[in-house]
FIKOLDREN-962272 format. One record per residue (C-alpha): residue number from 1; z, y negated, x negated. Coordinates in steps of 0.05 Angstrom, whole numbers, plus 32768, in hexadecimal, padded with zeros to 4 digits. Layout:
k/z/y/x
NUM/Z/Y/X
...
! end
This chain:
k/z/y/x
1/807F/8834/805A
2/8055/8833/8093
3/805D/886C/80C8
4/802A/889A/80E6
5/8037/8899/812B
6/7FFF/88CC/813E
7/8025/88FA/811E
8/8065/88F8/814C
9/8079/890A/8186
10/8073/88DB/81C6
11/80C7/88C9/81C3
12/80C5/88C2/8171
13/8090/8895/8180
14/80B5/8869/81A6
15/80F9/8868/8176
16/80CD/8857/814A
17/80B3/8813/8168
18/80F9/8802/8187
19/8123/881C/814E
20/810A/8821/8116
21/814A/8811/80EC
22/816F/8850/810E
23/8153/8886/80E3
24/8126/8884/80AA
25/810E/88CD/80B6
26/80F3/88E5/80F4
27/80D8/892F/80D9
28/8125/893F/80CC
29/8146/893A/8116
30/813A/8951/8155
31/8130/8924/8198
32/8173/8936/81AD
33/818F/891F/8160
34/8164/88E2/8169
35/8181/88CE/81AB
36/81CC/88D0/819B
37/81BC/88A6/815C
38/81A6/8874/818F
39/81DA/887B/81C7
40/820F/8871/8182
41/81E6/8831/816A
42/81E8/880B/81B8
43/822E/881E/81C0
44/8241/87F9/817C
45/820A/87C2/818F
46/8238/87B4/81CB
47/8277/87AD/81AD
48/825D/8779/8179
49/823B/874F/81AC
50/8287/8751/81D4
51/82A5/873C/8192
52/8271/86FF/818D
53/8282/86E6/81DF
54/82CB/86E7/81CF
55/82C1/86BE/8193
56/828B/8686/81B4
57/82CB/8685/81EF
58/82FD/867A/81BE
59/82D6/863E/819B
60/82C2/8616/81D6
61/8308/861E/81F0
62/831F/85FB/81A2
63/82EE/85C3/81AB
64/8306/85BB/81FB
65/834E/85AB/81DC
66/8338/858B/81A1
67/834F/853E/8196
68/8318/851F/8166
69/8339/84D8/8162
70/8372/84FA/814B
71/834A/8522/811E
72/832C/84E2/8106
73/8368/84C7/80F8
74/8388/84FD/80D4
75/834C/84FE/80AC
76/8356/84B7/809C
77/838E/84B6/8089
78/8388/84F1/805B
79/8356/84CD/8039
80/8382/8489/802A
81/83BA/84B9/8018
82/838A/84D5/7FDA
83/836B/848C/7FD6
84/831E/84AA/7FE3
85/830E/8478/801C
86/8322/8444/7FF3
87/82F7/8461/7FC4
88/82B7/8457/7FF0
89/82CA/8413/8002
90/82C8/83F7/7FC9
91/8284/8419/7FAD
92/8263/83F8/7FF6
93/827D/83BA/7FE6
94/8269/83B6/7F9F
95/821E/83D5/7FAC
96/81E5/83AB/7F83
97/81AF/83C0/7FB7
98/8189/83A0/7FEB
99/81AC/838D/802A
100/818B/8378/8066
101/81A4/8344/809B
102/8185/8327/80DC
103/8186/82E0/80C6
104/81A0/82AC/8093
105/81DF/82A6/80B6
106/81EF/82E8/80B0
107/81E3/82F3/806A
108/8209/82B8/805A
109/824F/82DE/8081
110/8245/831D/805B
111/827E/833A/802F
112/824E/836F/8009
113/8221/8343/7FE1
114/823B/8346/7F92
115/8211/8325/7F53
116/81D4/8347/7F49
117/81CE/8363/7F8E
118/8191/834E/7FBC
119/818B/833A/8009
120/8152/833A/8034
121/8151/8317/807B
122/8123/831E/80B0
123/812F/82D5/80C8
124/8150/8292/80B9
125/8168/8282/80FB
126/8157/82C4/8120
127/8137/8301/8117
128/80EA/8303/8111
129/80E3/82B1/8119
130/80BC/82B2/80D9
131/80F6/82A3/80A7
132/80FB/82E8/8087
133/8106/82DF/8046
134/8123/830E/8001
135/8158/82E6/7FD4
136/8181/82FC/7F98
137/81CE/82FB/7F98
138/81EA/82DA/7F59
139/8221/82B0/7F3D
140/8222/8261/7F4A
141/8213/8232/7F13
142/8216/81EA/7F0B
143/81CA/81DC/7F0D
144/81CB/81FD/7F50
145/81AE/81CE/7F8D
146/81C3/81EE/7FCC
147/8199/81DD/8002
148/81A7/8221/802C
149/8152/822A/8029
150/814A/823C/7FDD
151/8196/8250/7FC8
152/81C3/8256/7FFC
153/8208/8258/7FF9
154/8230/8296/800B
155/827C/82AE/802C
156/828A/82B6/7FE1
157/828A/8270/7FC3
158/827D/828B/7F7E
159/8238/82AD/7F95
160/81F6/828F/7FAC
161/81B5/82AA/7FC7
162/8170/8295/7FA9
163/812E/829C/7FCB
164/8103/82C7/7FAB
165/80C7/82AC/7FC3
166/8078/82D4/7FDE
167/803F/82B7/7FDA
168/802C/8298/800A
169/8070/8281/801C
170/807D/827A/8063
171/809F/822B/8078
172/80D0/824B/80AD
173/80F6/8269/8067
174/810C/8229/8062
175/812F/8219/80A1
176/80F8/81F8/80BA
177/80F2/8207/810E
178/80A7/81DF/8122
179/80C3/81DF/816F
180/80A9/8198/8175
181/80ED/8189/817D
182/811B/8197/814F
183/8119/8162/8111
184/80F8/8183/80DE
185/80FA/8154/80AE
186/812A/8166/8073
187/8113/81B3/8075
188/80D5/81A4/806B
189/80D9/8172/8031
190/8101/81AF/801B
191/80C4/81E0/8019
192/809F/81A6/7FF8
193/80D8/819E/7FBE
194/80D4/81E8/7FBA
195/8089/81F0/7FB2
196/8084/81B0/7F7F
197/80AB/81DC/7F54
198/8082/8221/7F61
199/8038/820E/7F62
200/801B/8250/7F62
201/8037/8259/7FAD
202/8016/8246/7FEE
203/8044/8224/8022
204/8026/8238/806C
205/803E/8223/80A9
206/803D/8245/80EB
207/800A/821C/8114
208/8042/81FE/813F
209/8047/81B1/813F
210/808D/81A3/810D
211/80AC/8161/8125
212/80BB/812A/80EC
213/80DA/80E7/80EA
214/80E3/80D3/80A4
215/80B0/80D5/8061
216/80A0/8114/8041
217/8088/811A/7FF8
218/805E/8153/7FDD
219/8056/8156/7F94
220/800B/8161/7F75
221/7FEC/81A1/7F6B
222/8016/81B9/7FA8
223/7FF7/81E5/7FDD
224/8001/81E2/8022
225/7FE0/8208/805B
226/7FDC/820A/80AE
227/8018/81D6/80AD
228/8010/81AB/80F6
229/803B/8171/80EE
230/8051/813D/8121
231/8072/80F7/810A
232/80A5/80DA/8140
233/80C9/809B/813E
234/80EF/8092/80FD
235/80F2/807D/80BB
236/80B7/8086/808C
237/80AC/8063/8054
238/8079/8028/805B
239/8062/804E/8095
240/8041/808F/8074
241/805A/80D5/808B
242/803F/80F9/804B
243/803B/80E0/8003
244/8016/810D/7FD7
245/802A/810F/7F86
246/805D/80CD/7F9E
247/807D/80CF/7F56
248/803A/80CF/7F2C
249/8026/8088/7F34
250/800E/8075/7EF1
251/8001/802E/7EDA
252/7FC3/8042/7EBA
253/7F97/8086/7EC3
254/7FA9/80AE/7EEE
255/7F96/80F4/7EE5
256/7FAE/8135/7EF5
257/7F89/817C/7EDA
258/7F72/81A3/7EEB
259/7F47/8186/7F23
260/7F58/819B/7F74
261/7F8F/81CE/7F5C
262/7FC4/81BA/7F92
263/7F9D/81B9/7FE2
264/7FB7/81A5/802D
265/7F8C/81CD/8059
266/7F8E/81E5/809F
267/7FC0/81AA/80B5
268/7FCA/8181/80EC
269/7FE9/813C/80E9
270/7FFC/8115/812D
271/8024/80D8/813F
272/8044/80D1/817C
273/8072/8093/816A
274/8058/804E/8182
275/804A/802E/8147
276/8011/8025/8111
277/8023/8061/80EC
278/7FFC/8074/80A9
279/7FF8/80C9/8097
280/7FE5/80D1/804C
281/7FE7/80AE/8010
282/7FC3/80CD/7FD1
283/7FD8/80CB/7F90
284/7FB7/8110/7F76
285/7F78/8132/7F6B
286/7F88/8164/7F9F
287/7F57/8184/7FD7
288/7F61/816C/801D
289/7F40/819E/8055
290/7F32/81B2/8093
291/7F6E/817B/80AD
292/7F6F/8158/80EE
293/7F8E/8114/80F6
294/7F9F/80FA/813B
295/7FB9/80AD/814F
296/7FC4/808B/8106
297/7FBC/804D/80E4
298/7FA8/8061/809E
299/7F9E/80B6/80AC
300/7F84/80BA/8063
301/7F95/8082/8028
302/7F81/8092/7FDA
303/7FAD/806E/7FA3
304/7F8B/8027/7F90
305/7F8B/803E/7F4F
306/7F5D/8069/7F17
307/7F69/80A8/7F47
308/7F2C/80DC/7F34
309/7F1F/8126/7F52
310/7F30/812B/7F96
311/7F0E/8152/7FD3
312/7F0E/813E/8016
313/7EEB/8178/803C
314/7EE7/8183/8094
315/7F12/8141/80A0
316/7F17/812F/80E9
317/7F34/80E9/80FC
318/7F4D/80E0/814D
319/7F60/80AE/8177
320/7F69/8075/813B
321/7FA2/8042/8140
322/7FA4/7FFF/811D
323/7F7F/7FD0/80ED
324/7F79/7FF8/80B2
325/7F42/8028/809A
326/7F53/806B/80B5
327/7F3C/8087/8074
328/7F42/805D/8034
329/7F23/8074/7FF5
330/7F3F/804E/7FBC
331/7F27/8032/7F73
332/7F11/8056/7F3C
333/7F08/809A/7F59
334/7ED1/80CB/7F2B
335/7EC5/8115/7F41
336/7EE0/8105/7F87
337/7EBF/813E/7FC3
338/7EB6/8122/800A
339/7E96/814C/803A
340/7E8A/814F/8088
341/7EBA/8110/8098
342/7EC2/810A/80EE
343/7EDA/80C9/80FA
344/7EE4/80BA/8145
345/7EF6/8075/8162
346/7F2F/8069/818C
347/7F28/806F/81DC
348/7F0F/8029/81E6
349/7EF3/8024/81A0
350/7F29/7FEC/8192
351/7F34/8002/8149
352/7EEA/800D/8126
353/7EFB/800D/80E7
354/7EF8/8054/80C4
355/7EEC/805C/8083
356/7EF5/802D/8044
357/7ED3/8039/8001
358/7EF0/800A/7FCA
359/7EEC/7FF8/7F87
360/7EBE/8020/7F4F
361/7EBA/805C/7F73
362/7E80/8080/7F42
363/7E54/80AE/7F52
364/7E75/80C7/7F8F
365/7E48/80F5/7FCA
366/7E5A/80EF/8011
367/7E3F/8123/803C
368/7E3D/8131/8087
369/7E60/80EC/80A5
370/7E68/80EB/80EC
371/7E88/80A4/80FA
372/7E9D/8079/813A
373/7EAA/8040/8112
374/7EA9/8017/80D9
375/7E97/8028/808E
376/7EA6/7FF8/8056
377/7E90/8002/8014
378/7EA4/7FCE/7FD9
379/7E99/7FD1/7F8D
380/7E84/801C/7F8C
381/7E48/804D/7F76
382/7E3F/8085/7FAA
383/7E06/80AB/7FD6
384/7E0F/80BF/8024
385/7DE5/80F7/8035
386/7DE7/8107/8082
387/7E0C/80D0/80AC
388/7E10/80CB/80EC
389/7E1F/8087/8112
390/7E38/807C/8154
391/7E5B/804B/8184
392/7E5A/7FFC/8190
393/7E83/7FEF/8152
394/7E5D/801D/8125
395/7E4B/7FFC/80E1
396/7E44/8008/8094
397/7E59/7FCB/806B
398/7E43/7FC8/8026
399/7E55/7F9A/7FF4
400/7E4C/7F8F/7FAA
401/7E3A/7FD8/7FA7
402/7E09/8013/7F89
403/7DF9/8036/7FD0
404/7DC2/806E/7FE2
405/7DC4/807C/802C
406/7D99/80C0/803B
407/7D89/80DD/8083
408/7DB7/80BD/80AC
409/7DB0/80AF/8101
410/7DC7/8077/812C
411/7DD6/807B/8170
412/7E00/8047/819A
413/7DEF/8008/81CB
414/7DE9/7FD5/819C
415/7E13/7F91/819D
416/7DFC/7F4F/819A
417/7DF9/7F2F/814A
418/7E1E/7F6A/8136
419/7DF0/7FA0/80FE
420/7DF1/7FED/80EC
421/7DE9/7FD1/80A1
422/7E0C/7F94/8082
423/7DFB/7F8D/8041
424/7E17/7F59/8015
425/7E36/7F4D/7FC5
426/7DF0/7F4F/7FA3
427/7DF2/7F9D/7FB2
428/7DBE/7FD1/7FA8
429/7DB0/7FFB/7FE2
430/7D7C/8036/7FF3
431/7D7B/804B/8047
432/7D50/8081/8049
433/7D3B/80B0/807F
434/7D5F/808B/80BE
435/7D55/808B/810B
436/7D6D/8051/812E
437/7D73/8067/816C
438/7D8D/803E/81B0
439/7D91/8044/81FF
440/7D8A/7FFE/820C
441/7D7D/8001/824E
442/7DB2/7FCF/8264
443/7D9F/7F97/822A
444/7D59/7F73/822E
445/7D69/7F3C/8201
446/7D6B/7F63/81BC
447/7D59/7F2A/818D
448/7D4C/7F2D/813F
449/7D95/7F18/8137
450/7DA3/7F5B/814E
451/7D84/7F89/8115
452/7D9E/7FC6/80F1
453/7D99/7FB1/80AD
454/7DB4/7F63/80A0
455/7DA7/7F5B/8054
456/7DD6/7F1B/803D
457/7DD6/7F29/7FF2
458/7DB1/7F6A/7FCC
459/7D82/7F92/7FBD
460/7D6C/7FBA/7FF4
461/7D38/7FF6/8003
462/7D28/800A/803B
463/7D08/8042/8045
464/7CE2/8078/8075
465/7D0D/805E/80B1
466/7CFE/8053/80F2
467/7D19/802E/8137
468/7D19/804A/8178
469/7D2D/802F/81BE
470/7D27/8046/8201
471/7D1D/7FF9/821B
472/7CD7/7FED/822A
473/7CD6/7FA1/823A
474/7CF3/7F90/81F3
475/7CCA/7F63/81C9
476/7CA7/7F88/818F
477/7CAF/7F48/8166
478/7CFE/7F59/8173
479/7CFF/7F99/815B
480/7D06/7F8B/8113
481/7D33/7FC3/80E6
482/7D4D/7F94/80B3
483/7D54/7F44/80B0
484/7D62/7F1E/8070
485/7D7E/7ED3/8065
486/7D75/7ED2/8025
487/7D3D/7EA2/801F
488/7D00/7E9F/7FE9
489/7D33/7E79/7FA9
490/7D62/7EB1/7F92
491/7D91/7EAB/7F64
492/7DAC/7EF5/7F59
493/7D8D/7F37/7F55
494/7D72/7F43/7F96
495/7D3C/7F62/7FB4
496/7D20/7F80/7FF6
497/7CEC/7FB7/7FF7
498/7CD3/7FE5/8037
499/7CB1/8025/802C
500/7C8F/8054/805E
501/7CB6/8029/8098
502/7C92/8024/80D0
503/7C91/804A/8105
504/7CB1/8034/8141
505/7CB7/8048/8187
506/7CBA/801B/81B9
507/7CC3/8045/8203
508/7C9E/807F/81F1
509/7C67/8063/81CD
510/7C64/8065/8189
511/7C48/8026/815C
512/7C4C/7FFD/8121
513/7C6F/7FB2/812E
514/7C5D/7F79/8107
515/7CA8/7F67/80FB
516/7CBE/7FB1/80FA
517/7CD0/7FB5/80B8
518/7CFD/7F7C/80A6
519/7CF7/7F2B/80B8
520/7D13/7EEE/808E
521/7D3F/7EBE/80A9
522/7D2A/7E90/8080
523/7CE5/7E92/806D
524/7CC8/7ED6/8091
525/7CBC/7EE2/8043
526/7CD3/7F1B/801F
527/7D02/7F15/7FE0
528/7CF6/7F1F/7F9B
529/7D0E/7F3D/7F60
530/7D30/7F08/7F35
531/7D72/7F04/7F08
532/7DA0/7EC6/7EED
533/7D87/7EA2/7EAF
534/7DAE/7EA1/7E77
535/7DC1/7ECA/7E36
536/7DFD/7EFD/7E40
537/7E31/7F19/7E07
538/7E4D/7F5A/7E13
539/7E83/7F89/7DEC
540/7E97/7FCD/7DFF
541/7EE2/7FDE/7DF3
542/7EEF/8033/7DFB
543/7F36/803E/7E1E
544/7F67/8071/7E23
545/7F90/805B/7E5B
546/7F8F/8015/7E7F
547/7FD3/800A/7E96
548/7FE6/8016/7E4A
549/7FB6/7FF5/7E2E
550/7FAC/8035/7E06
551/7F67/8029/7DE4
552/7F3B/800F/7D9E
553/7F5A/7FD5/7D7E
554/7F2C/7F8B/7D8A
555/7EF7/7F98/7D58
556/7EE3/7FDF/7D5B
557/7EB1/8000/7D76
558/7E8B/7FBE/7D9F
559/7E45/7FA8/7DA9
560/7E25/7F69/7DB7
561/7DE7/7F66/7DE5
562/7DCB/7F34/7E04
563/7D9D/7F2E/7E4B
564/7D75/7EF5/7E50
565/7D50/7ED3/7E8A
566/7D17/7EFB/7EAA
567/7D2B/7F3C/7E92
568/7D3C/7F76/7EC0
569/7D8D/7F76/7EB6
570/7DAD/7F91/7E71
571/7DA5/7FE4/7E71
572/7DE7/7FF5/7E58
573/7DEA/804C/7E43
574/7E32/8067/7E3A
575/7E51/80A5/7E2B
576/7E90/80C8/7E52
577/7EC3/80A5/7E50
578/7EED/8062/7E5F
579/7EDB/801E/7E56
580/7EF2/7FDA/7E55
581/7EAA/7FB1/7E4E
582/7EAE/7F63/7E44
583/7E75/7F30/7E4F
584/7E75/7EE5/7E48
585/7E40/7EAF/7E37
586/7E52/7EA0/7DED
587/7E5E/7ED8/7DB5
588/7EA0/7EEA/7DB1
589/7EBA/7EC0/7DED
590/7EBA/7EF6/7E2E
591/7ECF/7EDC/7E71
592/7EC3/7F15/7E99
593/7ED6/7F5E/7E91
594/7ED3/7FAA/7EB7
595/7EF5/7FE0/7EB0
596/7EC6/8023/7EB5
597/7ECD/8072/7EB4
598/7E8E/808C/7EAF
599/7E65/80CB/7E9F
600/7E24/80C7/7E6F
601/7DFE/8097/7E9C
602/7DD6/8051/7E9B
603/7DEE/800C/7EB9
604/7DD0/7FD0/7ECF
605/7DF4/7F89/7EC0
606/7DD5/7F5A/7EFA
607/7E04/7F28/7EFB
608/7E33/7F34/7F2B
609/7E4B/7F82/7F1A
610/7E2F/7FAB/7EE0
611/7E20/7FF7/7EFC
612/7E47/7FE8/7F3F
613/7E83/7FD3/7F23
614/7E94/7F83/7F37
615/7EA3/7F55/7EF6
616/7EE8/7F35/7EF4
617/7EF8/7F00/7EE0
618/7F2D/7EF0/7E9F
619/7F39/7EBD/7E6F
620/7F02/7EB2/7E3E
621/7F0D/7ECC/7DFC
622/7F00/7F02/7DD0
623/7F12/7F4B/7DEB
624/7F59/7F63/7DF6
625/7F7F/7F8A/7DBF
626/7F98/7FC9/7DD9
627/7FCB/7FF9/7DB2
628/7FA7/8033/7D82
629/7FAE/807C/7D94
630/7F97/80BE/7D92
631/7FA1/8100/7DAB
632/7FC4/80F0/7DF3
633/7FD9/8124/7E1F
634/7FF0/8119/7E62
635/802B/8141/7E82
636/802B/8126/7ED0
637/8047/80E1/7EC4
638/8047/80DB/7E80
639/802B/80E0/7E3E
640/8031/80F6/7DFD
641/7FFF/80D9/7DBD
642/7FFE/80BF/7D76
643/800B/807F/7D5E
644/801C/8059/7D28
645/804E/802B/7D42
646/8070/8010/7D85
647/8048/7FEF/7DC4
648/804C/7FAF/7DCE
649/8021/7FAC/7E09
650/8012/7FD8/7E43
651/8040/7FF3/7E7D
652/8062/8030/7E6F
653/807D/8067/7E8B
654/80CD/8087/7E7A
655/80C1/80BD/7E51
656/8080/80B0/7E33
657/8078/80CA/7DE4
658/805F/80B0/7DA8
659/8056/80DD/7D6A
660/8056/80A9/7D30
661/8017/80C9/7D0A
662/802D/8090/7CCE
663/8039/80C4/7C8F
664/805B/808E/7C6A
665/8089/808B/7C9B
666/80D2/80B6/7CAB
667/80CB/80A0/7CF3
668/80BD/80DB/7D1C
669/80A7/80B2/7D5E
670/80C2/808C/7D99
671/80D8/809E/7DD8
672/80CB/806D/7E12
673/8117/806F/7E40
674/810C/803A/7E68
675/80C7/8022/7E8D
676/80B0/7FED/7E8E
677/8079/7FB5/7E68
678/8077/7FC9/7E2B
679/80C3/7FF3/7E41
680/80F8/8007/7E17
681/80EC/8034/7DE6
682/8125/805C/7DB0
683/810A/8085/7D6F
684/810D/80D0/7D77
685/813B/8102/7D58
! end
């Protein structure tokens, strides 16, 4: 209850506020009362707070003469006695928690990891070096690979560690150091053997150069990010450092789906050894990006065979080594992405050539070429949108091909007899939108041997294009943008048109020149439109697979046409799909066949190559028989379908199924167990 002090006296008042726990009832005592309560309560006061002092004294002089080791010890021993330490021992050594180590090393020494317990370490070598990884502590089996990067071996023999891996998982995890020094080699193919099998995780490096000196194979649909690799002297097979989807080599189609799944982006690749050494070969529809290739042969090579959907996006090509094309695009490829290709020459521009197109490329769009160098283009059906030209040994070769050429600018001192443009095979070519541009201030003999266009055999427009130099004392009669030998009599398809071409600037005037446009070498005459005489047979064969010979059986599904002198070329229309297409100059009797994957489109027989892709030549008869199927499924290097019976023909592949779709028959199918032409093949159980 809460006092009224103005009711009390001066010296209550103050009890009050110093003592209130003396007495509860001031009204009942006098001051003199009040005061011996308080002269009783300091007086007892005192003689607790001596009590205390003696007491603090008497411990600190018990801890001044205590022995804690002994103590310790005592303890100890007390605790073995009653077999409670040994107790706790075991329970720590038998925890299934996380434990947590520095590095590999460390983890691998441990006497604390049981089955079904996990580890984490915060390196592989040393802490923090980029290696920290999580694994699971289990029993060993027999299936087990240990490669001390994905299971690791432990102290206890009967226990390994597996990786249990993030996404994206980090290269270091697998032992690999990218000092530029240390031979990386085996840890990385490692991370690549790893990755094959997990294709949902990304594989980065750290941006540090990893030294090499041996092959590495990635399988497809594998991603790989900021890896920097650098090839030393050393063994590599054929001379590549990388071979992507190596085991996938199909003898027929080769196709992998979904399209650009697996990537390799953000990379470096450099060789340092002396030698001719190639990067990548190709054998999947992956996407290539954003890479940088510095002193190869062959930086970039695609498999010579069927290989659709790939993307090659940001490529940069340095300092080029060698003969070969830096960048080789091979046969067959559909759905195939190339975009903003920088293709620099070497130093002294002693290896030109750059990039090689070949072989019934269809439909493909190049965009954004930058190129020191040399392009060669052969049997193929593609557009180039945006090129840009440079150097002495700059050219674009073009043969037996479907070519559109749009916006495009050349720049470089030209050299005697040599051209910008070769075109030859009877192809069909449309430059469109180009500046010829030259600083040929050091060359006054620029004769019409020295044009950008030579035309040897084709079709050829040219148009909305224009020469300039900065030479005033050339001869305007010598400033002619294409030159043809091909005469007045032709016997092919071939013609040579100009359209809005002809504006040329000669100093810095501007004018139109008699010869600007194009001159014969002949004749001065331009050439005409004309195709072979003769009547043509054709038959169209659908195919499943080529290396097979997976397909329709010899009379099914074939047609007959015929092109006859002074038409236009036979207009063939086909749907999706694969082709075999025969043509010969009696019914039934075909000496010449291609082999076509093509989208709903139209195509042109003139002779020599029927929608860009070259006749070849066979034995004349009728059409080959190839072996019935239907429903195929493929399953990376292999395939699965129904059939009737056995191949006889065809190359095939070990483990390759047949369902026998025969209901009079008991036989289930046939299992092919050894590879080979038509292989070996045993019935299934």
């Amino acid at each position: 209850m809460e006092k009224n002090y103005k009711k009390l006296c001066p010296f209550k008042g103050w009890v009050l506020e110093n003592f209130p726990f003396i007495e509860a009832d001031f009204d009942a005592i006098t001051n003199y009362e009040l005061l011996c309560k308080i002269v009783e309560y300091l007086n007892k006061t005192s003689s607790q707070f001596n009590d205390m002092i003696d007491n603090i004294n008497y411990l600190n002089d018990w801890f001044n003469s205590l022995n804690l080791q002994d103590e310790v010890n005592n303890k100890l021993d007390e605790m073995v006695e009653s077999g409670q330490l040994q107790e706790i021992i075991a329970e720590y050594l038998n925890a299934n928690a996380l434990w947590c180590f520095d590095t590999v090393e460390e983890m691998k020494e441990a006497l604390n990891l049981i089955d079904g317990s996990f580890a984490k370490t915060l390196g592989y070598f040393e802490k923090n070096d980029g290696g920290m990884s999580t694994y699971k502590i289990r029993k060993v089996t027999n299936e087990d690979i240990i490669d001390e990067a994905s299971i690791i071996s432990l102290n206890d023999n009967t226990l390994v560690a597996e990786l249990i891996p993030t996404n994206p998982l980090n290269i270091k995890v697998f032992g690999v150091k990218e000092d530029d020094s240390t031979d990386d080699s085996d840890n990385i193919q490692k991370a690549f053997d790893y990755i094959g099998n997990h294709l949902n995780i990304e594989l980065i490096g750290n941006r540090s150069f990893a030294k090499i000196t041996k092959t590495l194979k990635l399988k497809v649909y594998s991603k790989i990010n900021q890896l920097w690799i650098k090839a030393y002297s050393g063994s590599y097979s054929n001379s590549y450092v990388l071979y992507v989807n190596a085991n996938s080599i199909l003898n027929g189609w080769q196709v992998s789906y979904p399209l650009y799944e697996g990537y390799i982006k953000n990379c470096k690749f450099t060789n340092v050894t002396d030698t001719d050494l190639n990067c990548i070969y190709n054998y999947s529809n992956s996407e290539f990006s954003d890479i940088i290739f510095n002193n190869f042969n062959k930086a970039f090579n695609s498999y010579d065979g069927y290989l659709d959907g790939y993307k090659l996006q940001r490529i940069t090509n340095q300092e080029p080594r060698g003969s070969d094309y830096c960048i080789h695009l091979g046969y067959l490829g559909d759905q195939v992405v190339i975009d903003s290709l920088h293709l620099l020459s070497a130093t002294n521009e002693s290896y030109p050539n750059q990039l090689n197109i070949a072989g019934g490329h269809n439909g493909i769009i190049l965009n954004n070429i930058i190129v020191h160098g040399v392009i060669n283009i052969v049997g193929s059906n593609i557009t180039i949108n945006n090129i840009h030209q440079e150097g002495t040994k700059s050219k674009i070769v073009i043969d037996n091909s479907i070519i559109k050429l749009s916006n495009g600018f050349v720049y470089h001192n030209l050299v005697a007899n040599e051209h910008n443009f070769d075109i030859k095979g009877g192809s069909r070519v449309i430059i469109e939108n180009f500046k010829f541009n030259y600083n040929l201030n050091n060359l006054t003999d620029l004769s019409l041997d020295d044009v950008d266009i030579n035309i040897t055999s084709g079709d050829v427009d040219v148009i909305n294009c224009y020469k300039r130099t900065l030479t005033p004392d050339i001869a305007e009669n010598n400033l002619a943008i294409a030159k043809t030998n091909l005469g007045l009599t032709l016997n092919e398809n071939q013609h040579y048109s100009t359209t809005n071409t002809k504006l040329l600037t000669l100093g810095a005037n501007q004018t139109n020149v008699a010869h600007g446009l194009y001159y014969n070498a002949s004749s001065g005459s331009r050439a005409t439109w004309k195709l072979p005489s003769g009547t043509y047979y054709y038959k169209i064969q659908p195919v499943g697979d080529f290396g097979r010979m997976l397909g329709y059986v010899n009379n099914v599904s074939t047609i007959s046409p015929t092109l006859t002198n002074g038409s236009n070329g036979w207009l063939l229309s086909l749907d999706p799909g694969m082709y075999r297409i025969y043509r010969g100059t009696t019914s039934g009797s075909y000496d010449k066949y291609v082999d076509i994957c093509v989208a709903s489109r139209s195509m042109i027989d003139d002779g020599n190559c029927i929608g860009g892709y070259l006749w070849q030549t066979r034995v004349a008869g009728d059409s080959d028989i190839f072996t019935g199927f239907s429903h195929a499924t493929y399953n990376g290097d292999n395939i699965t379908f129904l059939s009737s019976s056995l191949p006889s023909i065809g190359t095939w592949n070990r483990g390759d199924v047949i369902y026998n779709n025969n209901s009079s028959s008991t036989t289930k199918g046939w299992i092919c167990i050894v590879s080979g032409t038509p292989g070996t093949w045993k019935e299934l159980e």
